[in-house]
C-alpha positions in Angstrom: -99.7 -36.0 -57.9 -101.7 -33.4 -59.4 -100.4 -29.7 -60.6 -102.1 -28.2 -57.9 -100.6 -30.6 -55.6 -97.1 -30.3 -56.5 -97.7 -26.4 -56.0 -98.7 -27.0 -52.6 -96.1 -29.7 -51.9 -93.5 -27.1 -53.0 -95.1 -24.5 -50.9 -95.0 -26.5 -47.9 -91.4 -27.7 -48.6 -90.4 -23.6 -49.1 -91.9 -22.9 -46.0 -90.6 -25.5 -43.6 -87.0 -25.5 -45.3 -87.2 -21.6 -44.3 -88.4 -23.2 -40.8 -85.2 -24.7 -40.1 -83.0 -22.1 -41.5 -84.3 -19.0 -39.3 -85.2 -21.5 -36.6 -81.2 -21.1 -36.0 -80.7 -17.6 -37.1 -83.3 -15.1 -35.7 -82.4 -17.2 -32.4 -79.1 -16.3 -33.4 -79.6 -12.8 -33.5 -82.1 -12.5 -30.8 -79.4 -13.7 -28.0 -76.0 -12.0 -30.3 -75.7 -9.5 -28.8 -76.8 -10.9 -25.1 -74.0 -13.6 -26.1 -71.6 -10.7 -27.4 -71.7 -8.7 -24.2 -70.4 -11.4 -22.1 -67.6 -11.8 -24.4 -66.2 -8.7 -24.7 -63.8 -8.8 -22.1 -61.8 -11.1 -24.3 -60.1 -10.7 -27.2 -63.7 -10.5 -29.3 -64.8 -7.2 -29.5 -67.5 -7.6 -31.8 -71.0 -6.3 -31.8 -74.3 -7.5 -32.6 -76.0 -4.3 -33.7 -73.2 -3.4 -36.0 -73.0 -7.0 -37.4 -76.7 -6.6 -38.2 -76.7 -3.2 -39.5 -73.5 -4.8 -42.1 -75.9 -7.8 -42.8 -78.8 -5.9 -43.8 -76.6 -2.9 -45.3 -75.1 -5.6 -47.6 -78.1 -7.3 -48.3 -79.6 -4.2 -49.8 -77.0 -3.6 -52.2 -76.4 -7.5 -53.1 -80.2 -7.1 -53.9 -79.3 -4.8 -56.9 -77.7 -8.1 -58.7 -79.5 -10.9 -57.0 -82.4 -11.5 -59.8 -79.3 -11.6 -61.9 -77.9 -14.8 -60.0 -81.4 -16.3 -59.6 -82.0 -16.1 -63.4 -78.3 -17.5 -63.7 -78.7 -20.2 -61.1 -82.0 -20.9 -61.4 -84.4 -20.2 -57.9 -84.2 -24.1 -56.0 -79.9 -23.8 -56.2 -79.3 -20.5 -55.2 -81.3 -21.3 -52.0 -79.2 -24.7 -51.1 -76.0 -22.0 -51.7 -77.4 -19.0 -49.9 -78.5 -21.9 -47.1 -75.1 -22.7 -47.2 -73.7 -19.6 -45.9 -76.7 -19.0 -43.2 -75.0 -21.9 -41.5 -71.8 -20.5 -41.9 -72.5 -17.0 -40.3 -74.1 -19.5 -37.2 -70.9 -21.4 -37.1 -69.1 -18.3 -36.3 -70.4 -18.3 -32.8 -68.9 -21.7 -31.6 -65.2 -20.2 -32.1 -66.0 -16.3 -32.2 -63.1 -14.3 -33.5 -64.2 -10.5 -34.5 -62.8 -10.8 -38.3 -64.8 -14.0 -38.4 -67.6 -12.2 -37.5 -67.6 -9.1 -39.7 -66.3 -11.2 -42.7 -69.3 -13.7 -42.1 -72.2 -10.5 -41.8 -70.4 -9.6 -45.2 -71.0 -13.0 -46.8 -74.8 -13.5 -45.1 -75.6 -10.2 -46.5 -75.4 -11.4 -49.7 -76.6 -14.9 -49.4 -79.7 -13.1 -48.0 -80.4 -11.1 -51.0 -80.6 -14.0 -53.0 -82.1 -16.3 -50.9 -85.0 -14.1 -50.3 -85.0 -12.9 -53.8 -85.3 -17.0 -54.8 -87.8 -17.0 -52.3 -90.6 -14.5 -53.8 -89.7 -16.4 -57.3 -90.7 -19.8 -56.3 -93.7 -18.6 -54.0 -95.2 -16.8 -57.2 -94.1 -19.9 -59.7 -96.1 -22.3 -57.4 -99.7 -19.6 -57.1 -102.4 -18.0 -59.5 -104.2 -15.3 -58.6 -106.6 -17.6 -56.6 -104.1 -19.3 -54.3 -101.4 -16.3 -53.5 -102.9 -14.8 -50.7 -103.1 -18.5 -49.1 -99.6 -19.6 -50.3 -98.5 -16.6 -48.5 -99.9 -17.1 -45.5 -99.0 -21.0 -44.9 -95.4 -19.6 -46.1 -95.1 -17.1 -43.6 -96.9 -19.8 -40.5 -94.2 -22.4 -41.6 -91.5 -19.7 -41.3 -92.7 -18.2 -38.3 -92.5 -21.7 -36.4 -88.7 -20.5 -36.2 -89.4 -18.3 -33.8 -90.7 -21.3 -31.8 -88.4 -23.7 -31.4 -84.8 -21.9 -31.4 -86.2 -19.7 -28.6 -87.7 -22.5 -26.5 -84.4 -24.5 -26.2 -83.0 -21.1 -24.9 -85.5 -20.3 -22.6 -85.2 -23.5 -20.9 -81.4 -23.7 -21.0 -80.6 -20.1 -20.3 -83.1 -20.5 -17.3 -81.7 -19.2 -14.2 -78.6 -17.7 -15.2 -77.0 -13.9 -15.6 -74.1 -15.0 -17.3 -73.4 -16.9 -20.5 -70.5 -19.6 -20.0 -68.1 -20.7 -23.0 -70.4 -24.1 -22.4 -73.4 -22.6 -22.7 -72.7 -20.4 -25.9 -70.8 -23.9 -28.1 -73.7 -26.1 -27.1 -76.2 -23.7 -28.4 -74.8 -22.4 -31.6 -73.7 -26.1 -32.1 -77.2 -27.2 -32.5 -77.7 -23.9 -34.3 -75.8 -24.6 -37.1 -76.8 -28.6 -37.5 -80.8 -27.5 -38.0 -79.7 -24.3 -40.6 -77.9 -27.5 -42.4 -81.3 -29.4 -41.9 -83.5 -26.8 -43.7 -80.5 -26.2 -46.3 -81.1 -29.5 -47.4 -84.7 -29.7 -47.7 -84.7 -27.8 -50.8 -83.5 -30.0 -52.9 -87.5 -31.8 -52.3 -88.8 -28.9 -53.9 -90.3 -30.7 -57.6 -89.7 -28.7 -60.4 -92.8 -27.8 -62.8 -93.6 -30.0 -65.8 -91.7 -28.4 -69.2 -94.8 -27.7 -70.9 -93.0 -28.2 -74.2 -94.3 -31.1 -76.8 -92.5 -34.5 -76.7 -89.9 -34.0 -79.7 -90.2 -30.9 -80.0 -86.5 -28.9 -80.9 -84.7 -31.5 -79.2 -82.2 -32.1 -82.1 -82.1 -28.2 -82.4 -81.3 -28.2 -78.6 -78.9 -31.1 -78.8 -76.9 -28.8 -81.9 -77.2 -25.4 -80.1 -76.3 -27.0 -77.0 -74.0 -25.1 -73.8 -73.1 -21.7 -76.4 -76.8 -21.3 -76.1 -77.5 -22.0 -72.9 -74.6 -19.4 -72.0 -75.7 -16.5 -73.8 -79.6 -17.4 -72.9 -78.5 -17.4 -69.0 -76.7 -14.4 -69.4 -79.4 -12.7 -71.4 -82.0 -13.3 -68.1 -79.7 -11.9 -65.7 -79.1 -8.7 -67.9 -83.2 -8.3 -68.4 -84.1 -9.0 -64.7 -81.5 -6.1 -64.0 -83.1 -4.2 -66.4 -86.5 -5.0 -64.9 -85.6 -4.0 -61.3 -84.8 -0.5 -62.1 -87.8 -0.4 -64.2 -90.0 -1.4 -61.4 -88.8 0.6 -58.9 -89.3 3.3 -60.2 -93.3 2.6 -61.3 -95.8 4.3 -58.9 -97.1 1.3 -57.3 -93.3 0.2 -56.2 -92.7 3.6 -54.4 -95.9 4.0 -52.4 -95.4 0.3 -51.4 -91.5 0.8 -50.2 -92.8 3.1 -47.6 -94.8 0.3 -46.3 -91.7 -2.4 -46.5 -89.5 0.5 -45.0 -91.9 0.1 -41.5 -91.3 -3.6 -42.1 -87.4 -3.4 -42.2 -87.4 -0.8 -38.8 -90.1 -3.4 -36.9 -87.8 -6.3 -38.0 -84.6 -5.1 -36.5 -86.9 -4.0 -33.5 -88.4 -7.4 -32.5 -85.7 -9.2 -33.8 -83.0 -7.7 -32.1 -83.6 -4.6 -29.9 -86.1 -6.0 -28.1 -85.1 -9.4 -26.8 -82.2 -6.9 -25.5 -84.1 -5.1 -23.7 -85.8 -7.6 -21.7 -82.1 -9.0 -20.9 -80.5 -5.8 -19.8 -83.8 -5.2 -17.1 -82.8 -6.1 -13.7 -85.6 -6.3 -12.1 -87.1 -8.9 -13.9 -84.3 -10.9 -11.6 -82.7 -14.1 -12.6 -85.2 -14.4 -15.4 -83.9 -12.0 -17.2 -82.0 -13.7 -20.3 -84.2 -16.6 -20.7 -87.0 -14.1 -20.6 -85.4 -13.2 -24.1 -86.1 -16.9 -25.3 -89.9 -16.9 -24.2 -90.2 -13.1 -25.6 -89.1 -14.9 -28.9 -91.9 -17.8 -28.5 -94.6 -15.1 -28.1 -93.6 -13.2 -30.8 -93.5 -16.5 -32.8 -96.9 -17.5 -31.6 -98.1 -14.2 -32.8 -96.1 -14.1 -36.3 -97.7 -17.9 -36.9 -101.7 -17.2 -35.9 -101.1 -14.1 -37.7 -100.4 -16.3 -41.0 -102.4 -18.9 -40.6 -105.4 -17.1 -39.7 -105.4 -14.5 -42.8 -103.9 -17.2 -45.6 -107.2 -19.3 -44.2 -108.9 -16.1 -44.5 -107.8 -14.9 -47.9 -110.2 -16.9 -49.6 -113.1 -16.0 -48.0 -112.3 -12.3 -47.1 -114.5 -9.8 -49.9 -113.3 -6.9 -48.3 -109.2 -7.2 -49.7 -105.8 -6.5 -47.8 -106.6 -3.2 -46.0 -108.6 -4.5 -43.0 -105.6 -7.0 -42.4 -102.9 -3.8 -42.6 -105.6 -1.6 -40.4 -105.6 -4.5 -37.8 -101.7 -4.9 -38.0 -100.4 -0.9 -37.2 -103.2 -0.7 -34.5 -101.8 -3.9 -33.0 -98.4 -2.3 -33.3 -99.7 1.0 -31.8 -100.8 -0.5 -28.6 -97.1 -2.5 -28.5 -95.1 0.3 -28.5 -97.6 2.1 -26.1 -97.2 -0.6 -23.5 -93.3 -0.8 -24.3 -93.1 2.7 -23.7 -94.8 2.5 -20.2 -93.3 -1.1 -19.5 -88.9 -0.3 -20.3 -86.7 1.6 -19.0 -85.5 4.1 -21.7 -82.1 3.2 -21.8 -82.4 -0.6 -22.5 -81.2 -0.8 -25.7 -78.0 0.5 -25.3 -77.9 -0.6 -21.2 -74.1 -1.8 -20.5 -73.1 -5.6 -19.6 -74.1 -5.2 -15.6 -77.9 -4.1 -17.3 -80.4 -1.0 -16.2 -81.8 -0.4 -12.4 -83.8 2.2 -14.2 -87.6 2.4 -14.3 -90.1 3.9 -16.7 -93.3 4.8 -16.0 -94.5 1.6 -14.5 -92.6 -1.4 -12.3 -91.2 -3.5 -15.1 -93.8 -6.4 -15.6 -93.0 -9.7 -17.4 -96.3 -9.9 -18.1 -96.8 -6.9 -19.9 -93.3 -7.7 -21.4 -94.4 -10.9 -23.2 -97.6 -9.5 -24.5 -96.5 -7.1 -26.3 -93.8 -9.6 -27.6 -97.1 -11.8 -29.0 -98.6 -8.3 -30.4 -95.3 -7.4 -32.0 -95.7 -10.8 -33.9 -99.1 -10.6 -34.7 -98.7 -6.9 -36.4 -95.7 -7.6 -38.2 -97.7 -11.1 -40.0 -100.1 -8.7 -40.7 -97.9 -6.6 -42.7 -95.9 -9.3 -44.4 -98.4 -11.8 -45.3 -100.3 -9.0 -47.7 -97.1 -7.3 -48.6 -96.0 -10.7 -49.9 -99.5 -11.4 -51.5 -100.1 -8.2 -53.1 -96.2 -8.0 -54.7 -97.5 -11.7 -56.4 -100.3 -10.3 -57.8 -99.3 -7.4 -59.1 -95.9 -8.3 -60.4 -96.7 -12.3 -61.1 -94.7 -11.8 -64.0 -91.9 -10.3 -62.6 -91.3 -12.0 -59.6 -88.2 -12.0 -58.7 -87.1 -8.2 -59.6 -90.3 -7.6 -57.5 -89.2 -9.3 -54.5 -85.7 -8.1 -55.1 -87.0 -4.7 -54.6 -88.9 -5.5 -51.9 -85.5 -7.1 -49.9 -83.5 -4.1 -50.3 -85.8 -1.9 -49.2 -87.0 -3.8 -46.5 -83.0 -4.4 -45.7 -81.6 -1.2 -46.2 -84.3 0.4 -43.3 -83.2 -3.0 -41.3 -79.4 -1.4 -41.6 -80.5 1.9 -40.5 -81.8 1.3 -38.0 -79.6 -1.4 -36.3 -76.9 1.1 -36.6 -78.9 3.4 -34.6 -80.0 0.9 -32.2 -76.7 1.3 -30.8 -77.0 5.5 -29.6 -80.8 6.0 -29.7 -83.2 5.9 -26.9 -86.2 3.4 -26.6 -88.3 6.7 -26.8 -86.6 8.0 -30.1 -86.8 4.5 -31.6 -90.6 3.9 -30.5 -91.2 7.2 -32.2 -89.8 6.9 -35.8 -91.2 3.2 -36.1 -95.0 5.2 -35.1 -94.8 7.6 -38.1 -92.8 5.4 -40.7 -95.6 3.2 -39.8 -98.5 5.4 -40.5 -97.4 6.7 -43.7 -97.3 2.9 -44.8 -100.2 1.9 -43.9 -101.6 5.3 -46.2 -99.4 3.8 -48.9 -100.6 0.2 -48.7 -104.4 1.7 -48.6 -103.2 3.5 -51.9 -102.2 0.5 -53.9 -104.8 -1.3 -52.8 -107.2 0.6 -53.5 -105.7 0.2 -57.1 -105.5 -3.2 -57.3 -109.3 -3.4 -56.9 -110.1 -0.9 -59.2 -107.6 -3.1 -61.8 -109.3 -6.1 -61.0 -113.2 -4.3 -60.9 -112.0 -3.3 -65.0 -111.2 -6.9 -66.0 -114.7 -8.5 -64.1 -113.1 -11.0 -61.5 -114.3 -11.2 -58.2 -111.9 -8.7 -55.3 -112.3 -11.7 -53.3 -110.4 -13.5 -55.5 -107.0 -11.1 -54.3 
């Protein structure tokens, strides 16, 4: 196989191994706290929104030190490990007992940070210039597959029903838990790249020098890619860009969590209502997957950059939390177990519901597909500090705002996503903007991005 084609390969393995894994937990987090409420008159007294918010708070901290374990570990390992625990954290669910729970957000939170940290590293070692914008896109439709396939079992075995049995819950998280293993293990089939190094060459030296060397060389990378984080965050481009990953980390804990809630504490939708949550995760899915398959398809052929792709994605947002302002009763996300008899400014409509579940998707691949691509080409050489810095901002906003999922208003929560939102996009334009410029001064071609 070619070099090229062992990029790809790798590419395609990275993405479908990410399939699996999130397959089982953004199903697992779109029905928590659905599953939660029905067991909180037993001895669990857990919550999904602060289990999130403690995921995502730890995650942003862990990713302070996470290029420091990648460089240690090396990118391919510290996914299997950080795989490991993302089954772990489902596992909890089979048998839930509220320090289980709490301990296991702890743990995720910092699997996560290097996982997605290992991610950005790989995706940038296995593209150029010329192949990151489509690399990034067929990652992010391979990932986004997730939202498929979790969500349809759910929708089809949660059909019907209003309240979660102890059945119900094992059978799903069971299966859960298996296919996070599944995707855990499909790392280990990513190749590594040929050592470009001479036949011959130092291999006495190396054979002398031996683990001493390979100790303090290990430990050496981790203290540079620490160094290198702070140094990037603070550079212009890294700042104007974290307003624009902040939007990313408040629309994540939306769709991912708040929203799927919402549609399962509205009582008029009638019996459908919590496998209504399942087929509001397929739409966003659907959404999140033409939304990265179109523009990584696109990338090469697009003259015009990034910004048309982040214009497309905040007015597609725009128009979602419009409907979902007219569509939900304002009290949904934080509606007790019984759910909300409360209407907004329109009869609750499934169909309206779902839509703006597929234009939730479709905004947010916007986003992420040129977030990923520009952070590759600007920082191709520092990789993982870049996407380190992009995790714990993304994260940290993720915490935020799952903590205030639990006391704010749909209104209030619609509103701050809106502004965040439009100051990102300004942001985006800004860097962009710069990129071309950058690449205008050195003759290639802004298609090329």
């Amino acid at each position: 196989m070619s070099s090229e084609g062992k990029k790809l390969f790798n590419i395609i393995i990275l993405g479908v191994s990410f399939m699996f894994i999130f397959t089982a937990f953004q199903s697992c987090g779109n029905i928590a706290q659905t599953v939660i409420t029905n067991l909180n008159n037993t001895d669990f007294h857990g919550s999904g929104y602060t289990s999130m918010s403690i995921i995502y708070g730890v995650l942003s901290a862990s990713n302070l030190i996470s290029p420091s374990l990648v460089a240690i570990v090396g990118p391919q390992f510290s996914m299997v490990i950080s795989g490991v625990f993302y089954s772990l954290y489902i596992a909890v669910f089979i048998q839930p007992a509220t320090w289980a729970f709490y301990t296991a957000s702890v743990l995720i939170g910092i699997a996560a940070a290097v996982l997605w940290t290992a991610q950005g590293n790989c995706l940038t070692e296995n593209s150029d210039e010329n192949t990151i914008g489509r690399n990034s896109g067929i990652f992010w439709a391979l990932l986004q597959c997730s939202l498929i396939f979790g969500n349809l079992y759910i929708y089809f075995a949660w059909q019907g029903k209003t309240h979660i049995s102890e059945s119900d819950r094992r059978t799903v998280f069971i299966a859960l838990t298996v296919i996070s293993l599944v995707g855990t293990v499909l790392f280990f089939l990513i190749r590594k790249q040929e050592d470009t190094k001479a036949p011959g060459d130092d291999d006495s030296t190396n054979e002398i020098l031996g683990e001493s060397s390979s100790a303090q060389n290990k430990m050496m990378r981790a203290v540079a890619a620490f160094k290198k984080s702070i140094t990037l965050s603070f550079t212009k481009e890294m700042l104007l860009l974290s307003v624009t990953t902040a939007y990313t980390g408040l629309v994540l804990t939306f769709f991912s969590g708040v929203y799927g809630t919402c549609i399962g504490a509205v009582n008029r939708f009638g019996s459908e209502e919590k496998s209504l949550i399942g087929l509001s995760g397929i739409f966003i899915g659907v959404g999140e997957i033409l939304g990265g398959g179109v523009f990584g398809l696109l990338s090469k052929k697009s003259r015009s950059g990034r910004n048309p792709v982040v214009m497309l994605g905040i007015l597609v947002h725009f128009i979602a939390f419009y409907l979902i302002f007219f569509n939900m009763p304002n009290d949904a996300p934080i509606a007790p177990m019984e759910g909300t008899d409360q209407v907004a400014y329109m009869i609750p409509s499934k169909e309206v519901a779902m839509l703006c579940s597929f234009l939730l998707g479709l905004g947010d691949s916007c986003f992420n597909t040129q977030l990923l691509s520009i952070l590759g080409f600007l920082y191709s050489e520092d990789s993982a500090p870049a996407f380190a810095i992009f995790k714990f901002v993304q994260s940290i906003c993720a915490a935020v705002a799952y903590f205030y999922s639990n006391y704010f208003l749909l209104q209030w929560q619609l509103l701050i996503m809106v502004l965040v939102g439009f100051f990102g996009t300004i942001t985006f334009f800004t860097v962009e903007w710069g990129a071309a410029a950058a690449l205008a001064a050195r003759g290639s071609d802004y298609s090329s991005i």
